[in-house]
Backbone as CSV, one residue per row, in Angstrom:
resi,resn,N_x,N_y,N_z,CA_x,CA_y,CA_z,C_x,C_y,C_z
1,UNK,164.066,-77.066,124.379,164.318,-78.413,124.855,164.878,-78.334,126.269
2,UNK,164.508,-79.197,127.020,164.896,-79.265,127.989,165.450,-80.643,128.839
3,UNK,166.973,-80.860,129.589,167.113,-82.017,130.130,167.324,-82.135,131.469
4,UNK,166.962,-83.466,132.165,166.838,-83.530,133.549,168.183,-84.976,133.839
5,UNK,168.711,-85.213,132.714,169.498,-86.107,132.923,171.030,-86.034,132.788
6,UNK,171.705,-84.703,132.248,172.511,-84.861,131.651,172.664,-84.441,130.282
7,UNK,171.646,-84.631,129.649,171.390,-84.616,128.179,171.068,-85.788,127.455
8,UNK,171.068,-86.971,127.758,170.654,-88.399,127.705,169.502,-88.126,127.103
9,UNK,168.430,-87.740,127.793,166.942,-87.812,127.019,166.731,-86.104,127.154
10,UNK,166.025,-85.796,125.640,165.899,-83.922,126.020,163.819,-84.168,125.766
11,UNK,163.191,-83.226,126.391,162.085,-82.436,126.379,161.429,-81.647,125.760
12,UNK,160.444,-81.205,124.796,160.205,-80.431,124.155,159.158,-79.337,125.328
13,UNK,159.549,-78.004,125.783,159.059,-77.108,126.642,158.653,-76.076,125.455
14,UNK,158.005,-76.443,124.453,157.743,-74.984,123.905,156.400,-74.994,124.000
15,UNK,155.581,-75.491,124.720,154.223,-75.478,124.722,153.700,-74.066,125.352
16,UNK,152.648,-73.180,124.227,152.334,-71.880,124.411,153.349,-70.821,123.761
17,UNK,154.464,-71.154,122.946,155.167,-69.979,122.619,154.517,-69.933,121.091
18,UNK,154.002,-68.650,120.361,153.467,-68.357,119.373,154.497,-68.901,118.125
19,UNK,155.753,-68.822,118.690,156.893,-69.324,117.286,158.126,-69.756,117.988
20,UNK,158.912,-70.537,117.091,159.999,-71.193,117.663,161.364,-70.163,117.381
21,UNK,160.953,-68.919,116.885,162.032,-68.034,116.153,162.404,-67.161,117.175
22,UNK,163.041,-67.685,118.435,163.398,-66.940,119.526,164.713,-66.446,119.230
23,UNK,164.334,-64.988,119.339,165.467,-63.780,119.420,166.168,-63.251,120.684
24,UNK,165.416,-63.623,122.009,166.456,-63.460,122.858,165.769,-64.373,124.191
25,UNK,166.421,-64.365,125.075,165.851,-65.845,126.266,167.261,-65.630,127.484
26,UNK,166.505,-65.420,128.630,166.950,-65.801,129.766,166.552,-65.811,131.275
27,UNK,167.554,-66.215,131.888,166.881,-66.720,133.460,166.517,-65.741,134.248
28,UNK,165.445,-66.053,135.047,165.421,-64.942,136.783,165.965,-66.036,137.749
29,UNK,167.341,-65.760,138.160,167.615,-67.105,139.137,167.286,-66.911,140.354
30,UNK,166.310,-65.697,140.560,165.844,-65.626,142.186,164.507,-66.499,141.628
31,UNK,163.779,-66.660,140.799,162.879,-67.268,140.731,163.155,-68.522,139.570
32,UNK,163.809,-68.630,139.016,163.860,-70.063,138.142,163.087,-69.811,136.761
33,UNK,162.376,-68.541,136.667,161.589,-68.582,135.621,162.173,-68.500,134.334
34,UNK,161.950,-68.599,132.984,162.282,-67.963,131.878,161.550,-67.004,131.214
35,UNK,162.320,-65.945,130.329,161.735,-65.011,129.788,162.666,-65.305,128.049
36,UNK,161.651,-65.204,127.094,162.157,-65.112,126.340,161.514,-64.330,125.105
37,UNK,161.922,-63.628,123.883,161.521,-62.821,123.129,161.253,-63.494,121.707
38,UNK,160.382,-63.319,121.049,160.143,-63.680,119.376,160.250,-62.747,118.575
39,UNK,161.012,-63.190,117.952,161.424,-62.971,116.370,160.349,-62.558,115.090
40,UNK,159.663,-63.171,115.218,158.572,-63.132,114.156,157.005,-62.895,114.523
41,UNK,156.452,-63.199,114.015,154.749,-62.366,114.552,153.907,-63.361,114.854
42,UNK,153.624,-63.543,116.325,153.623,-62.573,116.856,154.575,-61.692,117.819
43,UNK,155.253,-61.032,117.567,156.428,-60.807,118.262,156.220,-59.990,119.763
44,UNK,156.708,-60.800,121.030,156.287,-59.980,122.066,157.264,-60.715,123.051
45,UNK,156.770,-60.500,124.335,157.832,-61.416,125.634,156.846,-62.220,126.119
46,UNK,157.456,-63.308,126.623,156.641,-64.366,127.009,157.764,-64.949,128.538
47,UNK,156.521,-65.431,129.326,157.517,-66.130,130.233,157.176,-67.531,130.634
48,UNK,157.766,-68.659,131.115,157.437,-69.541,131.296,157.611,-69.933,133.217
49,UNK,156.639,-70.168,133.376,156.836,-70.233,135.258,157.001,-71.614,135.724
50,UNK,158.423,-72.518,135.700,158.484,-73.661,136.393,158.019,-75.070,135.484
51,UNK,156.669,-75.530,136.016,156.255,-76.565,134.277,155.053,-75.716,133.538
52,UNK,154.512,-74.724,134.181,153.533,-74.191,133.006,154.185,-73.684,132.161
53,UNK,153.233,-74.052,130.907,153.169,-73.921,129.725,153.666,-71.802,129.430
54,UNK,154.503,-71.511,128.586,154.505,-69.986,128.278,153.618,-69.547,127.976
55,UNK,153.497,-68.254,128.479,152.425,-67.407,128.652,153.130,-65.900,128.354
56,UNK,152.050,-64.871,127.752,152.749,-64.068,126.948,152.881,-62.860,128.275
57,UNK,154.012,-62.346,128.291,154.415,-61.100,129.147,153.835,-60.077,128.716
58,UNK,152.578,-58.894,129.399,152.412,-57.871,129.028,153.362,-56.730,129.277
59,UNK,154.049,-56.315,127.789,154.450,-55.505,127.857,154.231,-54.224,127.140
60,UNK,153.144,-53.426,126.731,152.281,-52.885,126.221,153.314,-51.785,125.804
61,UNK,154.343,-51.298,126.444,155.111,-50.388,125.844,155.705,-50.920,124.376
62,UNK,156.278,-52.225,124.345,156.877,-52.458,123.397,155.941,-52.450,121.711
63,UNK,154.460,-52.440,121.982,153.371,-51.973,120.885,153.921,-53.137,119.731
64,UNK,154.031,-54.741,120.214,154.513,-55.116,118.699,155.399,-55.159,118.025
65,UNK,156.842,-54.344,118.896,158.387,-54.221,118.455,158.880,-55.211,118.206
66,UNK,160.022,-55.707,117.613,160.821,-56.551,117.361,161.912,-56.295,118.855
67,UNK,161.764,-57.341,119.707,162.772,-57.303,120.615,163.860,-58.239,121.194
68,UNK,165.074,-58.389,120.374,165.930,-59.383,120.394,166.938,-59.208,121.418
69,UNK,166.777,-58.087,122.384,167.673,-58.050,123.740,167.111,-58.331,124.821
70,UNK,167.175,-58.725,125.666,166.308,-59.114,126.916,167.699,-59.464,128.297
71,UNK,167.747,-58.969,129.148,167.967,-59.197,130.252,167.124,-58.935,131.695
72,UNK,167.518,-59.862,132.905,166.982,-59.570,134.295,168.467,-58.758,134.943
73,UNK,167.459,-57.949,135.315,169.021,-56.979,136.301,168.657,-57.343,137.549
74,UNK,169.240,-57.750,138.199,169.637,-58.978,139.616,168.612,-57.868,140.651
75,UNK,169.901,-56.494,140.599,170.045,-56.033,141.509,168.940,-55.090,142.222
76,UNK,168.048,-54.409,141.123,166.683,-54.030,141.216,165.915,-54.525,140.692
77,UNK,165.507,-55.856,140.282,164.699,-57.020,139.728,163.925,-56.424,138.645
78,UNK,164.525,-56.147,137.769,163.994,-55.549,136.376,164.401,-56.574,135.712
79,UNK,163.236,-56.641,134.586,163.550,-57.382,133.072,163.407,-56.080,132.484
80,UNK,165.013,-56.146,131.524,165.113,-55.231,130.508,164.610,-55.470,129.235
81,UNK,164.764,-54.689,128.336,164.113,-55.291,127.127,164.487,-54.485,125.937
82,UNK,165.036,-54.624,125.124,165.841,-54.021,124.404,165.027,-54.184,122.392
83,UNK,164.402,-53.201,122.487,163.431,-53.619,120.601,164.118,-52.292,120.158
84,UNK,163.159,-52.827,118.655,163.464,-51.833,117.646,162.469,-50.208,118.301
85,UNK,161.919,-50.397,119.489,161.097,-48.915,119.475,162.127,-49.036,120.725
86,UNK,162.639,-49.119,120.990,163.545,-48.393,122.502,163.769,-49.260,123.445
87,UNK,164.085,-49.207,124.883,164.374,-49.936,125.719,163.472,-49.982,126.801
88,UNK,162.894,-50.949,127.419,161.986,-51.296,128.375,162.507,-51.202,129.429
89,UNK,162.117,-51.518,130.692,162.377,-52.166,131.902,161.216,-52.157,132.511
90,UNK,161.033,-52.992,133.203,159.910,-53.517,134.058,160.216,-54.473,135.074
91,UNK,159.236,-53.810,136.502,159.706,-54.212,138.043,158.987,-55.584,137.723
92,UNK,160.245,-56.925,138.368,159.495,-57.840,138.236,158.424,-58.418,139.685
């Protein structure tokens, strides 16, 4: 959900995410985007760019993992990624 008012009126932004069972989610504030992770199957990273619709993040290492950690590291513009097969990072 999303609001532009305050919270007065909220938005439904889940258009394109495979499930609503999000296990982890957050910002790139050099770019505004979101990244967020699913819970259930199909389980992968997805990002959303501004008003398009989410779109799924290739992250081919993660093979299908369950990945409920996710951070952007500022400082060398990595999204981390934290599953049940190990830890990711990838230059964004």
């Amino acid at each position: 959900m999303q609001t532009a008012d305050g919270g007065t009126t909220w938005t439904a932004v889940n258009q394109g995410l495979p499930s609503l069972d999000i296990s982890g989610l957050v910002v790139d504030h050099a770019t505004g985007f979101f990244y967020a992770t699913t819970a259930t199957a199909p389980t992968g990273v997805y990002v959303k760019r501004a008003t398009a619709p989410w779109t799924g993040f290739d992250l081919a290492e993660l093979d299908g993992a369950n990945a409920p950690a996710i951070v952007v590291e500022g400082t060398t513009r990595r999204l981390v990624v934290g599953s049940s097969g190990g830890v990711v990072a990838h230059v964004l």
